[in-house]
N, C-alpha and C positions, 0 to 999 in steps of 0.2 A: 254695574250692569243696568239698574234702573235707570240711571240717568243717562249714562249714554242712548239707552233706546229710546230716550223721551227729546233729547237732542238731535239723534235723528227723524224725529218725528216734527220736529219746529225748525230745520234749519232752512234756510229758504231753498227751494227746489227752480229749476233750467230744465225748457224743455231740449238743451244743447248737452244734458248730463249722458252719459254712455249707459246704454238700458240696462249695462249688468249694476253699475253702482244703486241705481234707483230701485232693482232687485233687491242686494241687499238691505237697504235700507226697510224695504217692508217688508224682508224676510225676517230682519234683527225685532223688530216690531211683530211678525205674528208668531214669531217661533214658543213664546213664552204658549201665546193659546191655542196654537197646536198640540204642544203637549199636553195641556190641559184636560183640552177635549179629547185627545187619543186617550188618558186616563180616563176622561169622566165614561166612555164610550167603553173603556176597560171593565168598568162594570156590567155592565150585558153582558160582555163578552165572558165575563166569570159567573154571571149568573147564568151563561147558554153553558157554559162549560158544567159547570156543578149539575144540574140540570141534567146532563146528559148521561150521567149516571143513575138518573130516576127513571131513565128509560123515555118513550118516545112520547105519550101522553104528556108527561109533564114538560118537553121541548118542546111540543107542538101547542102547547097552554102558554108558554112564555110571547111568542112573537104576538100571539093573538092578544093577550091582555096588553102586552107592551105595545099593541100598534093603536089601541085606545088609549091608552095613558097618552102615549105620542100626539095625539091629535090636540088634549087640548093642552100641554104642555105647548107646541109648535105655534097655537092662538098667543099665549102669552108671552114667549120667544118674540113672537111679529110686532105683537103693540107696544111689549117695553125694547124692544129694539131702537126706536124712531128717539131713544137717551143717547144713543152713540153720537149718532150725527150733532142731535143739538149741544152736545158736549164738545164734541169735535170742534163745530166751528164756535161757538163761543170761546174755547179753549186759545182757537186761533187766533181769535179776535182779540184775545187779552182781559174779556171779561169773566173773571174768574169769579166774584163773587153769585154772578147771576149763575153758575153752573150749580153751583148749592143750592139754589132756590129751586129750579127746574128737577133739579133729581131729589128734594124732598117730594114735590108734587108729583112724581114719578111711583111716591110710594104709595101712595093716597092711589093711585090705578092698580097698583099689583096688588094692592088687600083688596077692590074691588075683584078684581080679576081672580080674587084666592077663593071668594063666595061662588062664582059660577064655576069654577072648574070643579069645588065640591063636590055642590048639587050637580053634575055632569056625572061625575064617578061614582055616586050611589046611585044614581036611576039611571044604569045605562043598562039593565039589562034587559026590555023590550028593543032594543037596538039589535042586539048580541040574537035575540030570539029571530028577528028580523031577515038578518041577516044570511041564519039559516047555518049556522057556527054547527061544526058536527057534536051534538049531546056530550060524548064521552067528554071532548076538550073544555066545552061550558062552562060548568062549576069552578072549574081549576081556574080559567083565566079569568070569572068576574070572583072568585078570591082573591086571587092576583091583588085586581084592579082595588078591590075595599083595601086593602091591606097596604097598599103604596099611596094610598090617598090621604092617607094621615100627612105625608109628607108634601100636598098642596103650596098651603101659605109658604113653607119657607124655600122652596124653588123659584117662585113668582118674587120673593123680597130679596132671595138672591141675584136673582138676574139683574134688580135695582143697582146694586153694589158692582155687580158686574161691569155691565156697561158705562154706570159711570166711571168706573177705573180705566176700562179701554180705551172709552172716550178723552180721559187727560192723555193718552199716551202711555197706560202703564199697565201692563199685562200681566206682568209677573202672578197677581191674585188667581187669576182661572188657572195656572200651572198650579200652585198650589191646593187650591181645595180640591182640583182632580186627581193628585198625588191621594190627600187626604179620603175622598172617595173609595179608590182602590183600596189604600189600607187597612180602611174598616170596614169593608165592606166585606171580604173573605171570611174574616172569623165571624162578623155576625149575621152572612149568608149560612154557614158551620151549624153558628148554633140554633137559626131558626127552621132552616133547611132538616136539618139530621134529628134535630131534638137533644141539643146538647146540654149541659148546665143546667137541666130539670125541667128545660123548654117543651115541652111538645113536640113531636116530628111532622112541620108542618110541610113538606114538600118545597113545590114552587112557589105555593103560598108566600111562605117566609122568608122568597125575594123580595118580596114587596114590601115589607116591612121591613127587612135589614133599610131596603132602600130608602125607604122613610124616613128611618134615624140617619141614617148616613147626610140626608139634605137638610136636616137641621144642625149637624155638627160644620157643615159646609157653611151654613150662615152664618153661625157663631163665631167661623173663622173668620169670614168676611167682613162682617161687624167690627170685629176686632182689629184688624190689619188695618181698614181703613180710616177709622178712627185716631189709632196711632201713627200709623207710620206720615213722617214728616213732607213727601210728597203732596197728601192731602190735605195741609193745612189751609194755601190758600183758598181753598173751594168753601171752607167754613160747612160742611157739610151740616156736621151736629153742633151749629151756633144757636139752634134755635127751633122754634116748634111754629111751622104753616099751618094753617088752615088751609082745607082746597081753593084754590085759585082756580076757578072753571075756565077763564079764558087760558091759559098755559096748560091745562088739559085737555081740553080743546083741542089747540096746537098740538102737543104729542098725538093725543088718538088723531088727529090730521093725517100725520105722515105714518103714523104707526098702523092704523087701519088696515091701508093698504099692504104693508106688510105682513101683516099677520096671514090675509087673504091671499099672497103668494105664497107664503113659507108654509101655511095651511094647504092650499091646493097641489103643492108640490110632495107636501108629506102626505097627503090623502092619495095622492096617486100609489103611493108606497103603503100605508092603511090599507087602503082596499084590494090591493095583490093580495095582501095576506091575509085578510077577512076574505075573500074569495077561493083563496087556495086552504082556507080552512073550512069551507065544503065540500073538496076533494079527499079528506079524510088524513090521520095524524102523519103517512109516511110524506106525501108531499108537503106538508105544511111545514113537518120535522125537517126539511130538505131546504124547503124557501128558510127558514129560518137560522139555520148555519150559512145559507149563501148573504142573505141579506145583513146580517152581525158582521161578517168581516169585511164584507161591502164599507157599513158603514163607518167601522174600522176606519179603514182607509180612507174614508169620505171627509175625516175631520182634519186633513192636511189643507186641502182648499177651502175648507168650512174658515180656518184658521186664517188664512189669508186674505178669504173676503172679509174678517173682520177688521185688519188689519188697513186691509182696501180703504172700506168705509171711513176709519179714522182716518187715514194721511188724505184721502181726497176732502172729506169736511173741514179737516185743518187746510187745507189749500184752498175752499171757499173762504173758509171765515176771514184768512188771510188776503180776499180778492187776489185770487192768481187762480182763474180758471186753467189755465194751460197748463202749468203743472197738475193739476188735478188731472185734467184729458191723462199727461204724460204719465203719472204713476198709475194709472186705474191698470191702460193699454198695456205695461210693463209687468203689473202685475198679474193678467190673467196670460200671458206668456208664461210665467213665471209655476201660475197653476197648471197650465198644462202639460209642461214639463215634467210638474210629479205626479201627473196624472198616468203619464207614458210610462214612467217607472211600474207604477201601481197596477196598470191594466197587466205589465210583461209578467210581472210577478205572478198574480191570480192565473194567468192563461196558462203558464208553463209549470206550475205547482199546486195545481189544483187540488190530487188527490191531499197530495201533501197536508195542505189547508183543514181540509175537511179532518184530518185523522188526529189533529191537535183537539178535536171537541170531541173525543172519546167513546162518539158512537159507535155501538156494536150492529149496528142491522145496518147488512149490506145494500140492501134497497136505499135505503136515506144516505149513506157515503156516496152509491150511484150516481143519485139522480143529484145528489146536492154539488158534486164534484163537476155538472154537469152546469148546471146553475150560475157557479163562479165564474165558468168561462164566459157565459153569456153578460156578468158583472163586469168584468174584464172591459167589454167591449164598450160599455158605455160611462166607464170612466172619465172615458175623454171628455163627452159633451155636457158631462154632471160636471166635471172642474171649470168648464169655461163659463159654466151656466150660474155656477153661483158666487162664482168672483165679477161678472158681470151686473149682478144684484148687486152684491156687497158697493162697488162701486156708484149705481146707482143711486142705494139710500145715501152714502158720503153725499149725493148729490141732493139728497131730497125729493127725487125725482120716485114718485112709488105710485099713482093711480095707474098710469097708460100701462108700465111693467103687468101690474096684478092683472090686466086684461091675457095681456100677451099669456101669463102662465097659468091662467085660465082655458085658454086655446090650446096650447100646448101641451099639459098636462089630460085633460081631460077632453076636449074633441077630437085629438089628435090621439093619446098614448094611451088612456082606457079603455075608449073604443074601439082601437087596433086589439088593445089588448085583450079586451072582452071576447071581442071574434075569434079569436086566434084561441084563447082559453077551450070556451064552451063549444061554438059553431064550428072550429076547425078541430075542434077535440084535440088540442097541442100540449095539453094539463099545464103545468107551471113553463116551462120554456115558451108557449106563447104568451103568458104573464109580461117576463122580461122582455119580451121582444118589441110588448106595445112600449114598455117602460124606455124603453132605448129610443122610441120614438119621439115621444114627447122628450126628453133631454134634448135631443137634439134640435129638435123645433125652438125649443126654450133656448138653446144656446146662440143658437142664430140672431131669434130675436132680441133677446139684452142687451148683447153684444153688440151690437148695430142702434141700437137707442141708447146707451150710453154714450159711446162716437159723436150721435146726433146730437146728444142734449149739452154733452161738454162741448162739444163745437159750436154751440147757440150761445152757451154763457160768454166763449171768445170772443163771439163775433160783438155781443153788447159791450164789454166788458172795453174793445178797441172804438 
């Protein structure tokens, strides 16, 4: 399996190939990190679920700490991203030994990056104050937040590992450590949750630190897999001990920057719904927070593919064959919106459905959350086109003009709506989602249409 998906990731691509084969091929390529992420995403989803047996405080404590943690988790996602690409196209290019160079210096950023998200997660609570977070939720969710922070550095050294796996063409790692997540994360959600094994009965607290541990046994696995396994020898990963090389960091914070400041302002538009709707007090909050978990559930199907994206289009730069790059990027967010249509028909026609699997008992939050989904439903569509559109772009290297556009989009366009519609039009959580559905779609328009443009510019030099 490994090597045929890395085969179809290096054979040379036609933009005369029939758009299903070219599907394939980047579906055989993201399917490993799809699963992955549907697991690693499976964790929320178990810790919303446990959770919800504590009753409505501790559900409504979860999203809020979790939509902080999110934010600068999403910073370090953006800047070690900008490893895929350069993986990719060196990969394509044949120069293998320099990808080991570049993702050691890779690492020298994410222990930079492991100091500020830290100090981020212990003084965030004049933020939290700020914000105007309802008191009862407070405690709970910047417990939360101490208690998952232990688990920093080794998210940020994972992501190193990460990308540069997906960047050779070889996914199969993020299927496994999300397997691995799930696994351990139930029992030792169990016992720091309930107080079992002479533990304390820490609540939702003790999501946060199951999670903790769970992100350093992910790196360990990571470590390990790629160190051994035979795939990665050419890269010569661990031949050797860098020093920082400021010009090649440089270069990654170059491209990755901009990244971070999209995936950040797209996640902040989703942050701040929830920081906002958790001034409306715990039954809305408890409401947004079942809708937006299975949301994002589903969301890691095209998350998967614009990774997938990014690789096969940078292996088509490094290879100088823009055209195929235009051909698989355009094929692929086809591709995504396809199961985007599945995704939305699903949430809209089983809504209540949905919501009765997270074991809440107060009818007010099944209500309103049942209510929610459908409104998730709707804007499926332009969230899959919008970040297979990205995904394609970084392939391309192309990230300042994008981070504008989803600066626009997210935030003049889809907060703003959605502030009005919240507070001014008194709509509580469903004028939330409503802004949110705006900005997607702004956002979809835009990417979509500058990736067209900018892979049609490299054709144009390129002939």
């Amino acid at each position: 399996m490994p090597e045929k998906i890395a085969d179809l990731k290096n054979m040379p691509h036609s933009s005369t190939h029939h758009p299903l084969q070219e599907m394939r091929r980047t579906l055989y390529l993201a399917l490993p990190i799809i699963i992955g992420q549907i697991a690693g995403v499976g964790m929320s989803f178990v810790d919303t679920v446990m959770a919800g047996r504590l009753g409505a405080l501790a559900l409504a404590a979860l999203p809020i700490g979790g939509a902080i943690w999110m934010t600068g988790v999403m910073f370090a996602i953006g800047i070690l991203l900008a490893l895929n690409p350069a993986v990719a196209q060196l990969d394509g290019a044949g120069k293998y030994r320099q990808v080991g160079v570049v993702t050691r210096q890779a690492i020298w950023i994410a222990l930079g990056l492991s100091v500020l998200l830290l100090l981020f997660m212990r003084n965030v609570e004049p933020v939290v104050l700020w914000l105007g977070i309802d008191p009862q939720i407070r405690p709970v969710a910047l417990g939360y937040l101490d208690a998952i922070s232990w688990g920093v550095p080794a998210i940020c050294l994972q992501l190193v590992l990460r990308y540069f796996s997906e960047g050779t063409g070889h996914t199969q790692p993020t299927m496994y450590i999300g397997f691995l997540g799930v696994a351990a994360n139930i029992p030792l959600n169990y016992i720091f949750m309930y107080g079992k094994l002479g533990m304390p009965e820490l609540g939702a607290v003790g999501c946060g630190y199951a999670t903790a541990i769970v992100l350093w046994l992910q790196l360990l696995l990571l470590w390990i897999y790629t160190a051994k396994h035979s795939h990665f020898r050419r890269f010569q990963l661990y031949s050797g001990f860098d020093k920082p090389d400021w010009g090649e960091i440089r270069e990654l914070i170059r491209v990755g920057l901009p990244i971070a400041v999209m995936i950040s302002v797209e996640g902040s538009l989703f942050v701040a719904a929830a920081l906002m709707i958790g001034r409306l007090g715990a039954v809305p909050t408890a409401a947004h927070g079942i809708a937006i978990n299975f949301s994002s559930l589903l969301f890691m199907i095209p998350l998967g593919l614009a990774g997938a994206i990014t690789t096969r289009v940078g292996n088509a730069i490094g290879r100088a064959d823009p055209a195929s790059a235009r051909y698989v990027g355009i094929n692929g967010f086809v591709l995504g919106l396809g199961f985007q249509i599945i995704s939305a028909t699903v949430m809209f026609l089983f809504a209540e459905q949905i919501v009765a699997m997270y074991g809440n008992t107060n009818p007010d939050v099944s209500q309103l959350a049942a209510s929610l989904i459908r409104l998730a439903a709707i804007f499926q569509l332009s969230d899959g086109v919008q970040v297979c559109a990205a995904g394609g772009l970084r392939g391309l290297k192309d990230t300042k003009i994008p981070m504008i556009y989803t600066v626009i989009a997210y935030w003049a366009v889809g907060m703003t709506l959605a502030y009005y519609l919240t507070f001014t039009q008194n709509m509580g959580p469903a004028g939330m989602w409503i802004g949110m559905i705006a900005g997607l779609s702004v956002a979809a328009m835009l990417l979509g249409v500058r990736f067209w443009r900018s892979a049609s510019r490299l054709i144009t030099v390129a002939d």
